[in-house]
Phi, psi and omega in degrees: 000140174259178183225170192257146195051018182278130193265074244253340187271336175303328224259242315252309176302306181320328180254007163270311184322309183272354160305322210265020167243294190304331157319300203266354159287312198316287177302340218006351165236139176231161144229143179249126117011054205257118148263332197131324199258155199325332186248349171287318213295324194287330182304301193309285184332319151282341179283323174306310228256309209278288189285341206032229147024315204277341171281126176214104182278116158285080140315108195277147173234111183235184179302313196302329182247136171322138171275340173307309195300307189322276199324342191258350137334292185272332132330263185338291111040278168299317171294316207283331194051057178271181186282130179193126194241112186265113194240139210266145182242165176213053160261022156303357222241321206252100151343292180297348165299288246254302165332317169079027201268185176295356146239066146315314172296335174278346176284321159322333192251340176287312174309344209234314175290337154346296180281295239269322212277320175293315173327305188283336175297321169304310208265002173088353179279192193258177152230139177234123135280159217235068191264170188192135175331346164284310212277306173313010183241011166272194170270111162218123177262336158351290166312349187269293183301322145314322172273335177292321130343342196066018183278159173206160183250077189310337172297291204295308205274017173251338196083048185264121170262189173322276170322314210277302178331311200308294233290294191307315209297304170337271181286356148257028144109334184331127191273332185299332214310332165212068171289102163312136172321152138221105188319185144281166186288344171298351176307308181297325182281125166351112198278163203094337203245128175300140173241109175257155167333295207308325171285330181286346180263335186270358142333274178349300178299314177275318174283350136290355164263343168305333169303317207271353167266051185073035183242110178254358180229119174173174187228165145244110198248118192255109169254120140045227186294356197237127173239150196245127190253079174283142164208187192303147158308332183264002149262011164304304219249030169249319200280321190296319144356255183286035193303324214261344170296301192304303171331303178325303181268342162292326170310313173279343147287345139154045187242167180254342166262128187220127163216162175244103191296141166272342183283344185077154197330082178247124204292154163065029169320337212277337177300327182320302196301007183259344168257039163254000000 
């Protein structure tokens, strides 16, 4: 039998919500993971809103995060009244990092748990990331590393997938609800290819200018002088529009080469390549 008016993807969020306020009662003290991003930002915000106090969103800050994200970290932070504390992580400091092999990400995330895990142990708490039922079906061994650890995922284990997180973010007031991703910035580099300061600021440098000239969704994607530029297939023909600009300011963070992916924007593509 149907029912009039009935929303079956709202009923599907309502009851992920309220799993995921009993979770995180469940759990009673966190530390969240704060990147910044639609799903860390939604996380704090219901841990905060459940635990108050008992909740505190961690930013880790290295070369590796965007200074826009830091800062928007700290906005967020402030509009929110979170519990909220900024911490240096060093897994440039880590040989296997820097190497850049396919699980980078985990040295990374062992570097983020470095930190996080004495925190929850002092205050008696959890470490929580904001992983969401979509993100387990890519490569992420981060995650792997989280969890060997003892971090948990309050998102999966409520049944959030990417859209819902959106959806709930949406309909409590949320400014993230639909912030483009944003990785860290070693996600643009190749894997094989080292990643040093000296490569993540000339990322930086180009995709903040690339922002400011109104592109709010892209990658700069770094082989050596040349960056491969994504953005949505429906901002291609904005970017050729504005080729002679883009070059300009993409050159000037240091690359010598500008190019524009024609397939348009795919988040974690750099991934294709472990399966050749």
């Amino acid at each position: 039998m149907s029912h009039v008016g009935s929303d079956p993807i709202g009923d599907e969020v309502d009851h992920a919500l309220e799993r995921l306020r009993v979770e995180l009662r469940n759990l009673g003290s966190v530390v969240v993971a704060f990147s910044g991003g639609a799903d860390s930002a939604f996380l704090a915000h219901m841990a905060h809103g459940e635990l108050g106090d008992r909740a505190v969103a961690v930013t880790a800050v290295s070369p590796s995060l965007a200074g826009r994200e830091r800062d928007d970290c700290a906005e967020l932070a402030r509009e929110w009244n979170l519990s909220w504390v900024e911490v240096e992580t060093t897994e440039l400091d880590d040989e296997q990092y820097v190497r850049n092999d396919a699980d980078r990400c985990f040295r990374c995330k062992t570097a983020l748990m470095d930190v996080l895990e004495p925190m929850a142990a002092d205050r008696g708490a959890v470490a929580v990331l904001g992983v969401n039922l979509d993100d387990l079906d890519d490569h992420r061994p981060g995650q792997r590393a989280a969890a060997e650890r003892g971090a948990q995922f309050p998102l999966v284990d409520s049944g959030f997938t990417k859209a819902m997180v959106r959806e709930a973010s949406r309909r409590r007031g949320l400014r993230t609800w639909d912030k483009p991703a944003a990785a860290c910035l070693s996600s643009r580099v190749p894997y094989g290819t080292a990643v040093t300061v000296g490569v993540l600021g000339r990322v930086e440098r180009a995709e903040a200018a690339l922002h400011d000239l109104g592109f709010a969704s892209l990658r700069v994607r770094h082989y050596g002088d040349v960056a491969r530029i994504e953005v949505p297939v429906p901002d291609l023909a904005r970017m050729i529009e504005r080729r002679e600009q883009i070059v300009d300011v993409v050159r000037s963070a240091g690359y010598r080469y500008v190019t524009v992916d024609l397939e348009g924007l795919r988040s974690g593509n750099l991934n294709d390549a472990l399966d050749r």
